[in-house]
N, C-alpha and C positions, 0 to 999 in steps of 0.2 A: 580473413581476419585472424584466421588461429584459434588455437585452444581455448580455453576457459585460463585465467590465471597465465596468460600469455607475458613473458618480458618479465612477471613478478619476483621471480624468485634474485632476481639480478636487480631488479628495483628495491626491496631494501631487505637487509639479511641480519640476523637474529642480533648483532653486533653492534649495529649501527644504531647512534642515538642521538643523532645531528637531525633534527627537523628539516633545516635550511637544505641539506643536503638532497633529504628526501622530495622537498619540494620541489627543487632544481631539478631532478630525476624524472618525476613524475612530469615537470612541465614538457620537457625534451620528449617524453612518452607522448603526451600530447599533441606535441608536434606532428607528429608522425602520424595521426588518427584523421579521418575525416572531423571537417567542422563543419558545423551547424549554429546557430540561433533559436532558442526558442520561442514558441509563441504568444506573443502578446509583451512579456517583459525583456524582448531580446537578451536575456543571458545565453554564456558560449556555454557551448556545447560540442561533445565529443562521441564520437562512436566507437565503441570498443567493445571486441569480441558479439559483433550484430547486434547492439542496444543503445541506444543512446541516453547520458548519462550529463547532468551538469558537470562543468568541467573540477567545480569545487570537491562535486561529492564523489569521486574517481577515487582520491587517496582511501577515504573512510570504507567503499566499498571493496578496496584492491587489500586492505589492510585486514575487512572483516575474513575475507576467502582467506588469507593466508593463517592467521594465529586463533581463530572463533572455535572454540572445544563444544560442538553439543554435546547435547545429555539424551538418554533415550525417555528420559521422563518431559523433555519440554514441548511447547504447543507454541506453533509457529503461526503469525495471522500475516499472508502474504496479501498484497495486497496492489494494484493501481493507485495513485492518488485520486481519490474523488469517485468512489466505486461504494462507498458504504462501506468504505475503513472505521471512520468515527462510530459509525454504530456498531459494528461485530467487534472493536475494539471494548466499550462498554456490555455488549453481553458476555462478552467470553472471559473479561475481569469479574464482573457479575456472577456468572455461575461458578466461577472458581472462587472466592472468598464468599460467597452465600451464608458459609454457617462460622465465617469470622465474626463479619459484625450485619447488624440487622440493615435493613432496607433503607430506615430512616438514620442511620449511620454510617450509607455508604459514601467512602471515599467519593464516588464519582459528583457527590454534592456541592464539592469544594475543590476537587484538582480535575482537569480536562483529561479527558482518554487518552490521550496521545502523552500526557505525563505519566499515568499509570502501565499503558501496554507499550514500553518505550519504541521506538525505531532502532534494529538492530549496531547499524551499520551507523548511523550519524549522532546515534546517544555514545559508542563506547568506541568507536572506533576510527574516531575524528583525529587522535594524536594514537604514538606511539605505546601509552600506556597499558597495551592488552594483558597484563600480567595479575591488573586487578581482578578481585573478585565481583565480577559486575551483576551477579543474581545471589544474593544470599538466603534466597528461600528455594523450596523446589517444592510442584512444579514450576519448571521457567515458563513466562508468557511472554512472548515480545512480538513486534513484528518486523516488516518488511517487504520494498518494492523491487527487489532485485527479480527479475528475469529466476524461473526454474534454473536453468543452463547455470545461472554463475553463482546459487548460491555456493556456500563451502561447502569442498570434497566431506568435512568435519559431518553435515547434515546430509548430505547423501548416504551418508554411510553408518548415521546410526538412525533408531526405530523410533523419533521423534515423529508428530503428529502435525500436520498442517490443513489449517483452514483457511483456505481461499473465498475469495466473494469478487464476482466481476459486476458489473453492470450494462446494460446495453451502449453502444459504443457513441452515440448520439446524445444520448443524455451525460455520457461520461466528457464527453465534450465540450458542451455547454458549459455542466459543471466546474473543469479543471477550468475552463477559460474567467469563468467569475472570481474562480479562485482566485489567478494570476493575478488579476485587474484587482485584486484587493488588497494584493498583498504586493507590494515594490522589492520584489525578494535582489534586482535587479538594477536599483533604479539609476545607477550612474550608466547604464545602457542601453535606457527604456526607448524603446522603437514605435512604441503604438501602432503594432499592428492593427492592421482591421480584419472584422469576422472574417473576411473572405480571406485575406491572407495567412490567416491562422486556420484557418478549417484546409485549408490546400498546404499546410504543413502537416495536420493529423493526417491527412491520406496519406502522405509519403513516408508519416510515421515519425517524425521529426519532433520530438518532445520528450523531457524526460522518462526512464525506461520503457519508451516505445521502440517498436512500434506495437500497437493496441495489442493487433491481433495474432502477433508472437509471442508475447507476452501469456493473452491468457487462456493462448495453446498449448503453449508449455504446461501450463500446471492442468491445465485439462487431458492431455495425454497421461501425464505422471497418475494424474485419479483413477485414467482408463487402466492404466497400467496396474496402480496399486491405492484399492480405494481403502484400505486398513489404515494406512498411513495419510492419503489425502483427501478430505473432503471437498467436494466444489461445489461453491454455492453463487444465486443469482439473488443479485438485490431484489429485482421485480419479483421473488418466488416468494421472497423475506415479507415484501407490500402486504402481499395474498394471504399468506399463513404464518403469521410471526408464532405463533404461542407452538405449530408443530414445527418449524425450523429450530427453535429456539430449544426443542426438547432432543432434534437431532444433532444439536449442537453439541449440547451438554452430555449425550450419551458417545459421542465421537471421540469427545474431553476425557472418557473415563469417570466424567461427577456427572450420571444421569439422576433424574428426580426421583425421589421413592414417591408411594403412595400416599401418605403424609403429608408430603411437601404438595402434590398435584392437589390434593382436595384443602390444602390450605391456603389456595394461590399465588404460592411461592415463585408461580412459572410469572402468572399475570402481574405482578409485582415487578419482577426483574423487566419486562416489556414495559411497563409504565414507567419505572424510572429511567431507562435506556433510550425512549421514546422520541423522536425527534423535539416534539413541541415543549415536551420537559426538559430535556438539554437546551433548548433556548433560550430558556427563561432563566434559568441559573447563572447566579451574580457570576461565575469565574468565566462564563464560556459568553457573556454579553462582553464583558470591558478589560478579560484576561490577554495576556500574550505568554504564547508557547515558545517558547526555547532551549526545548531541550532536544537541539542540533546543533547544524552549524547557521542555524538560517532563524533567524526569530519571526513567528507567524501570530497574527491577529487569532483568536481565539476563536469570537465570530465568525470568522470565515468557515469555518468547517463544518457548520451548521447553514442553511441557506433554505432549497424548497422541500429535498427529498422527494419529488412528483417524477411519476413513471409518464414520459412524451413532452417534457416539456423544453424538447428540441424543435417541434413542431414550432413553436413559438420565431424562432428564430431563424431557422435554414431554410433557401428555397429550393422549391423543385428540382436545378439545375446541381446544385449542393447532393442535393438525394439520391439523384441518380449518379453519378459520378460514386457516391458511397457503394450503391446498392453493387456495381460492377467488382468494384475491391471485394467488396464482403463474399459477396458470391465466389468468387477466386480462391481467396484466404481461406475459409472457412468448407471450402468443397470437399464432401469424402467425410470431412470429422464426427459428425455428429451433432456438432453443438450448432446450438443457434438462441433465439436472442429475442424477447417484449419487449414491443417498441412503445404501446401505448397502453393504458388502463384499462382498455376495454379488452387489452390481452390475459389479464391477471385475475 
């Protein structure tokens, strides 16, 4: 497949400010990639540089690698779709504006996570406009599903902070599949797949920046490598002990809690209002819509059971094993591994 930033610099160049153009470029690039379908709402898709990417959001992320300037003071939350982005997205806004405004003031009571901790790539990097100023505060918080490998040479290369969050790969499953089915991101191409057909494209890894388990090897290598800058966290760890993840969060952040704050329950605070069953209930995120991409999302969707096993529910045995053999493969030698039920936690 190539480099990282492969074809780019001949796909579009500092001059050019023909949209049409660049889309005619990018589709011919296209061409030229493996396709695929996704699961459940068959959109195309494309593989490039070992990830697969909707074929929409290709420009947005080919565009963030090329002109994206980080900063060494920003905090990066990388993430899967459907791994417990919405919730580390609301803590880690939370603990960074804590002594802006009070708890019963917080922003996240009225705007959804995913509007405050933007998506790097599909909030500013959708057209050609990168020359704005797109963080006018610092620290910058934003996030992103790009694959370790492709984000920008720009974040490789300065001492910016990244928090990752995976989930077990089963539950991550289920989850993104409920997603889909909620949301018709898709729907002039909608295929209806069935579980079985969509669980036999996660093995192959056939889904937006999949496949799973390269995915969140990459950022788990990077942590091995350099845990100053990365931290990697598991949802199932978050279930167990939120109030001490949530203080290794914030001390990772550079804004850890004084003593003051811990015996005022400033920590237990941010946990309640972050809380799955309180982000449910709040008017923006029951009958809101998120559109700050190129893709407008039901708001409620991003909220659903948060329960650690309840892929059990759904997969059969024949499902299980079939995974358990990949996993075993992927994941041999690394270290890492993965709660699969509650009674793990």
């Amino acid at each position: 497949m190539g480099k990282k930033g492969e074809n780019y610099d001949e796909l579009v160049d500092d001059d050019d400010d023909t949209n049409s153009k660049v889309e005619d470029e990018i589709e011919e690039l296209v061409r030229n990639l493996p396709q695929g379908i996704n699961m459940v709402d068959g959109g195309r898709l494309c593989n490039y540089n070992n990830f697969w990417c909707r074929v929409r959001f290709l420009r947005p992320i080919l565009n963030s690698q090329k002109y994206f300037k980080a900063h060494d003071t920003d905090i990066i939350v990388p993430t899967l779709p459907k791994s417990g982005t919405t919730w580390l997205k609301a803590l880690t806004f939370s603990i960074l504006n804590r002594t802006i405004c009070s708890i019963n003031q917080s922003p996240l009571l009225t705007t959804n996570p995913h509007d405050l901790v933007p998506q790097l790539e599909l909030k500013f990097f959708a057209n050609l406009d990168h020359e704005k100023n797109i963080f006018p505060t610092s620290p910058r918080l934003y996030a992103t599903h790009v694959p370790y490998h492709l984000l920008s040479n720009s974040i490789h290369e300065s001492n910016c902070r990244m928090i990752y969050i995976c989930r077990n790969p089963l539950d991550y499953f289920i989850s993104y599949r409920f997603f889909l089915l909620e949301n018709e991101f898709e729907s002039e191409e909608k295929h209806s797949l069935s579980l079985e057909e969509s669980f036999d494209m996660f093995c192959r890894g056939i889904y937006p920046y999949g496949p799973f388990w390269d995915h969140v090897l990459g950022y788990w290598n990077a942590h091995l490598k350099n845990p100053d800058r990365v931290l990697f966290l598991k949802y199932e760890d978050l279930k167990e002990d939120i109030v001490l993840n949530v203080k290794k969060i914030a001390d990772f952040m550079g804004f850890g809690f004084s003593e003051d704050e811990e015996k005022r329950g400033v920590i237990e605070e941010i946990v309640k209002l972050c809380s799955l069953e309180n982000m449910k209930k709040l008017e923006v995120n029951k009958t809101g819509v998120f559109s700050g991409s190129v893709i407008e999302v039901k708001n409620c969707s991003f909220f659903r059971k948060g329960e650690v096993g309840d892929w059990a529910n759904y997969l059969t045995p024949e499902m299980i094993e079939r995974f358990d053999k990949i996993t075993e493969a992927k994941l041999q030698g690394s270290g890492l591994n993965f709660k699969y039920s509650d009674k793990d936690i």
